[in-house]
N, C-alpha and C positions, 0 to 999 in steps of 0.2 A: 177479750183483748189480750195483747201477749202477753205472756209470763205469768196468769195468773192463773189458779187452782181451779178445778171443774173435775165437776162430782155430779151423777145421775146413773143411766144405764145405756150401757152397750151390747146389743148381739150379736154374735157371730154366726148366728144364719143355721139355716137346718144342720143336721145331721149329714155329714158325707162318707164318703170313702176317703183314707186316706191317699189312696193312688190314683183317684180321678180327681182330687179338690187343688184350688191352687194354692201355692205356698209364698207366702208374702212375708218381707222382715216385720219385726213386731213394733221399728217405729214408725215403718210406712203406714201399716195396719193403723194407730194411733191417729196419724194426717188423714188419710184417707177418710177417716171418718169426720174428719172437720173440727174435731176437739183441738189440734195443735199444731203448730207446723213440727214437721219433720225433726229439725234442730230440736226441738222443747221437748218433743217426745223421748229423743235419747238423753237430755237432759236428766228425764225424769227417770228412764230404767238407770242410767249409770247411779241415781242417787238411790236408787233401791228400789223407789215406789211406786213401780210397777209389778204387775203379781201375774203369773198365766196359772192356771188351774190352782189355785192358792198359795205359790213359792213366788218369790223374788226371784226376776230374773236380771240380770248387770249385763244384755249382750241386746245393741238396738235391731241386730239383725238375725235376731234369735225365729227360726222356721214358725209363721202359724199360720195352720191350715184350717181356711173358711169350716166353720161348724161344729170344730172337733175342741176350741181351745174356748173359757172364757178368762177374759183381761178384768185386770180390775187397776185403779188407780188409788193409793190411800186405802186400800181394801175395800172400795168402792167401784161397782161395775158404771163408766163414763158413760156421762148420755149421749147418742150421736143428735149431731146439731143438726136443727133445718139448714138448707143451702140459701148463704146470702150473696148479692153479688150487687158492688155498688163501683159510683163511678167518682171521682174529687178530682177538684181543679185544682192540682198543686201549685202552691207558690214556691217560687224560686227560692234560692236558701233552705229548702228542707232536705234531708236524706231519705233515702229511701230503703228503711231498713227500722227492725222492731227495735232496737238498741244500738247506739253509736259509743265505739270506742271511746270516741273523743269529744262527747257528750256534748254534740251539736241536737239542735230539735231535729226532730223525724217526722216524717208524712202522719205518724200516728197523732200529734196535736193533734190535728184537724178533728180526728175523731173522738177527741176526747169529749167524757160525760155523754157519750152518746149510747151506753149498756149495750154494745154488738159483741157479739162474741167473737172469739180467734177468728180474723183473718189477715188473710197474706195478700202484698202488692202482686198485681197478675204483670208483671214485667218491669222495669224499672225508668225512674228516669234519672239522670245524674241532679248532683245536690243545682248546678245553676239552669237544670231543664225547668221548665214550667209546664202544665197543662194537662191532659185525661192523662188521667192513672186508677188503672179498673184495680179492687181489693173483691176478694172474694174466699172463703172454706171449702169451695168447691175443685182441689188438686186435680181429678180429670177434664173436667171444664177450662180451669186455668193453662193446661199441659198445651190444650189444642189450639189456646187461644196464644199461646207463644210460640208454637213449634215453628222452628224457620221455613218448614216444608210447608203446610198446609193453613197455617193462621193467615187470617187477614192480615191488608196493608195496614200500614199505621203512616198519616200525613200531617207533616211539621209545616209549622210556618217559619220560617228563618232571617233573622234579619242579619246582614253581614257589612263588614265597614270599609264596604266598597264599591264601587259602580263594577258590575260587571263584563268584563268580556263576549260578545255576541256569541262565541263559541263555549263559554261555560257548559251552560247548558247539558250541551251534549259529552263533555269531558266528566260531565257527574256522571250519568245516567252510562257509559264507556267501563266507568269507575278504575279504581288504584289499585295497587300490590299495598300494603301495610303491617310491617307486624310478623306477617307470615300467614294475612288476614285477607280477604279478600271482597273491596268498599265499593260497594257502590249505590247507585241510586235506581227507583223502578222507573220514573219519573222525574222531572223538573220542569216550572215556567217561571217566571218572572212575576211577583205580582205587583210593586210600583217599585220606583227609582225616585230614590233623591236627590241633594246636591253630592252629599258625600256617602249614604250607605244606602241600600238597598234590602228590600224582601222578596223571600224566595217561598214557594211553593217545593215541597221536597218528600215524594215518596217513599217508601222504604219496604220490600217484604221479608228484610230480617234488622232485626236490630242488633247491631254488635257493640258493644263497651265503646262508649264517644263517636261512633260511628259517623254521625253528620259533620261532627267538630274536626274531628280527624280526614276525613273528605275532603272539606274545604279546606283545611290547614292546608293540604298538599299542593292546593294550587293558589295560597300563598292570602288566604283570605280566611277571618278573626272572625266567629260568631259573637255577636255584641248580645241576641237572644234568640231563645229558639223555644217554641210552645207548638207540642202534642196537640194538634184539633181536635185526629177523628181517629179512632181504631176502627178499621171494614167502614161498615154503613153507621156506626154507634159516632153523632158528634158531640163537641164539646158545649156547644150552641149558647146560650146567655148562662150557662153555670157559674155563680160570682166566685172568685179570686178565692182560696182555702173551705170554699162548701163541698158539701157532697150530696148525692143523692143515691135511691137504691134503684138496681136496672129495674125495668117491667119486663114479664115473662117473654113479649114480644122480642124486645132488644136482647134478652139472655141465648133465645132461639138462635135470632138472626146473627148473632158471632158467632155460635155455635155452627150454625150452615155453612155459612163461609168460609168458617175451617174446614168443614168436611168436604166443603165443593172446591176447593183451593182459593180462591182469591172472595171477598166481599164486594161486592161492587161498590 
């Protein structure tokens, strides 16, 4: 879980050349292995207690090259974690972040007393989003599974506090200037109508900060709520309200494909 001590071992892999091996900063190295995110890791060299061939090093982007260097934590070589990769139905009112400033709850409740080790939200949802939010240790897994270019869709259900315009629609999916940002939708339909608010079916193949919120603001309509179904083919299907579960290797695959083939169907 975040912020807390982890002790075992880590290898850096055979023996290389140093002019053919690659050179990674030493708190990516750190994440990379799944022991910690990035943040924690330079956390931990700025506080001394990280060590490369037995010295303290204070620099998170201090050169180490696969094979040649071993790291130790506490003068202890870190275990590298198995890969976990799970999926939680966020309730609304939570942040989405290992620590809040302003010491609101974070998605990590959910996971408490659950003994998982380090991991990271795989994209975010804002504090009044609801619904999938993948957590995984897996940093190249998570990279492809958010990359604007290549990651799967991700489809919201949106409820708004208003009957819509027959032309909506196609004014999402057209999309806005914002910001200096550029909004739009892959996607929209309608899914019922009420007397006074309406839900919307709303695609998306990049997510930007309030993105949906900020969409319809511009055409003059209030998200009253908005819940993450599906990331790609992975849904949120009867997952109760703050549970979670861990993916099966199947579902780990098939977001992974998705990214590599561009779109999930």
């Amino acid at each position: 879980m975040p912020g807390g001590r982890h002790r075992g071992a880590l290898s850096t892999g055979k023996p290389a050349s140093a002019h053919s091996a690659p050179r990674h900063g030493l708190a990516r190295v750190l994440s990379k292995q799944g022991i910690c995110s990035r943040t924690e890791a330079a956390r931990w060299i700025l506080a001394g207690r990280v060590q490369v061939d037995g010295r303290a090093v204070f620099d998170p982007e201090f050169p180490i090259v696969q094979g040649r260097h071993r790291i130790t934590v506490d003068d202890v070589e870190p275990a590298v974690q198995p890969r976990f990769y799970l999926m939680l139905n966020k309730p609304r009112g939570l942040v989405t972040t290992a620590q809040d400033e302003h010491g609101r709850d974070t998605v990590y409740r959910c996971l408490e007393g659950a003994k998982l080790p380090w991991l990271a939200p795989v994209g975010r949802l804002d504090r009044a989003s609801e619904g999938l939010l993948l957590f995984s240790n897996d940093p190249v897994w998570a990279s492809r599974v958010t990359d604007p270019a290549i990651g799967p869709d991700k489809t919201y259900h949106v409820q708004i506090n208003a009957i819509p315009a027959d032309d909506l629609l196609e004014r999402l999916i057209d999309g806005i200037d914002d910001a200096g940002e550029r909004l739009r939708a892959t996607s929209a339909r309608v899914l019922r109508v009420g007397e006074r608010n309406a839900w919307l079916e709303v695609v998306l193949d990049e997510g930007k900060n309030r993105h949906i919120r900020r969409l319809l603001a511009a055409h003059g309509f209030e998200v009253l709520r908005l819940v993450r179904i599906a990331i790609g083919s992975l849904t949120l299907g009867e997952l109760p309200k703050g549970a979670w579960r861990m993916l099966d290797a199947a579902e780990v695959s098939a977001l992974a494909a998705g990214a590599e083939h561009g779109r999930a169907d």
